[in-house]
C-alpha positions as CSV (number, residue, x, y, z in Angstrom):
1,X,95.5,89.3,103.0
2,X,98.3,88.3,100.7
3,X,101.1,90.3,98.8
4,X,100.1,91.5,95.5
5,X,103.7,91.7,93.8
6,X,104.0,94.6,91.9
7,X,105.9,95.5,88.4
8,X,108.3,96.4,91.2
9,X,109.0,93.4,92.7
10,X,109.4,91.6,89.3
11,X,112.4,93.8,88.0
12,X,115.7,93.2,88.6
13,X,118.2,96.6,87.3
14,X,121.7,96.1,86.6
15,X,123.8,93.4,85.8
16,X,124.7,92.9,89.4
17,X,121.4,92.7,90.3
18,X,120.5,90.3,87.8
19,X,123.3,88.4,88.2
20,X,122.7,88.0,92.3
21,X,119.5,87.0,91.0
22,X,120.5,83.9,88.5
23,X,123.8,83.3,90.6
24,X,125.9,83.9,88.3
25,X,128.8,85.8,88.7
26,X,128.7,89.8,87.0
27,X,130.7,89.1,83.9
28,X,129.4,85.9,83.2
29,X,126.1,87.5,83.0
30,X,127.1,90.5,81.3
31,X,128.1,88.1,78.4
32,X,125.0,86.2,78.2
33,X,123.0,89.6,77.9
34,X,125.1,91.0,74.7
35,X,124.8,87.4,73.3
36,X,121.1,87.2,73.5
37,X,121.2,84.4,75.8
38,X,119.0,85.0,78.2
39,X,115.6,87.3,78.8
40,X,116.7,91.1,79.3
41,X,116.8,94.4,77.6
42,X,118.4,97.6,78.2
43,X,116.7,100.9,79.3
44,X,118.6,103.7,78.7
45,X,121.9,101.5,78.8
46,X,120.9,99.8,81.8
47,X,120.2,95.8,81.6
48,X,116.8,95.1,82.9
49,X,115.1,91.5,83.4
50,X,111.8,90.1,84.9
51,X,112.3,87.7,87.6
52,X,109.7,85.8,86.5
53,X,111.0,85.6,82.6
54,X,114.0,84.8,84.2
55,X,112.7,81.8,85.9
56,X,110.7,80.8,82.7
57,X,113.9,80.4,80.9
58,X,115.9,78.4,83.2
59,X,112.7,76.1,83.6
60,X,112.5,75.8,80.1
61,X,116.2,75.0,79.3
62,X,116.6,72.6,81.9
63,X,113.7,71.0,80.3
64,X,115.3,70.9,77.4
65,X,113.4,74.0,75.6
66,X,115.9,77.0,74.1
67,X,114.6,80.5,74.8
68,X,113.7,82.9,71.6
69,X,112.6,85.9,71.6
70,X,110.6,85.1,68.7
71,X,108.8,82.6,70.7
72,X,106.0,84.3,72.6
73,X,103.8,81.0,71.7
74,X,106.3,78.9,73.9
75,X,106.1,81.5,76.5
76,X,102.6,81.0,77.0
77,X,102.1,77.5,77.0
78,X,104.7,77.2,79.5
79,X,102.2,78.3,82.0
80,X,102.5,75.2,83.9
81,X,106.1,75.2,84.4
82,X,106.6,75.5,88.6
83,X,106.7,78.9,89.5
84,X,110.0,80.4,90.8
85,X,109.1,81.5,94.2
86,X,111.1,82.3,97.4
87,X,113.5,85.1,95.8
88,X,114.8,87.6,98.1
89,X,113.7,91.3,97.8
């Protein structure tokens, strides 16, 4: 049977977590989140991002695609972009 990722296994909490996740270093990240650069949000003051949304992104700007939040559509047709597989738990 396989592994049925969970809600869990999606999140990433923190900026050091997210940025171990992207590779980038802490305060780089930190300033990409208070710009609205990249996919995250804060709960209860603490930055939180989907791996997955994440990945989206970065498939999508190397393509050649901005992210926006205002651009669910985009988000959805990008269904076919490779999936970003083989992070680390």
């Amino acid at each position: 049977m396989g592994h049925e990722e969970t809600l869990a296994d999606d999140l990433l909490r923190g900026l050091r977590a997210i940025a171990r996740f992207t590779g980038d270093s802490k305060s780089r990240t930190a300033a990409l989140c208070e710009a609205g650069l990249i996919p995250v949000g804060k709960e209860r003051g603490l930055w939180i991002a989907s791996r997955r949304r994440l990945c989206e992104h970065y498939a999508r700007l190397t393509a050649g695609v901005n992210f926006a939040p205002d651009h669910e559509k985009a988000l959805a047709a990008d269904e076919a972009q490779p999936s970003c597989t083989g992070h680390d738990h």
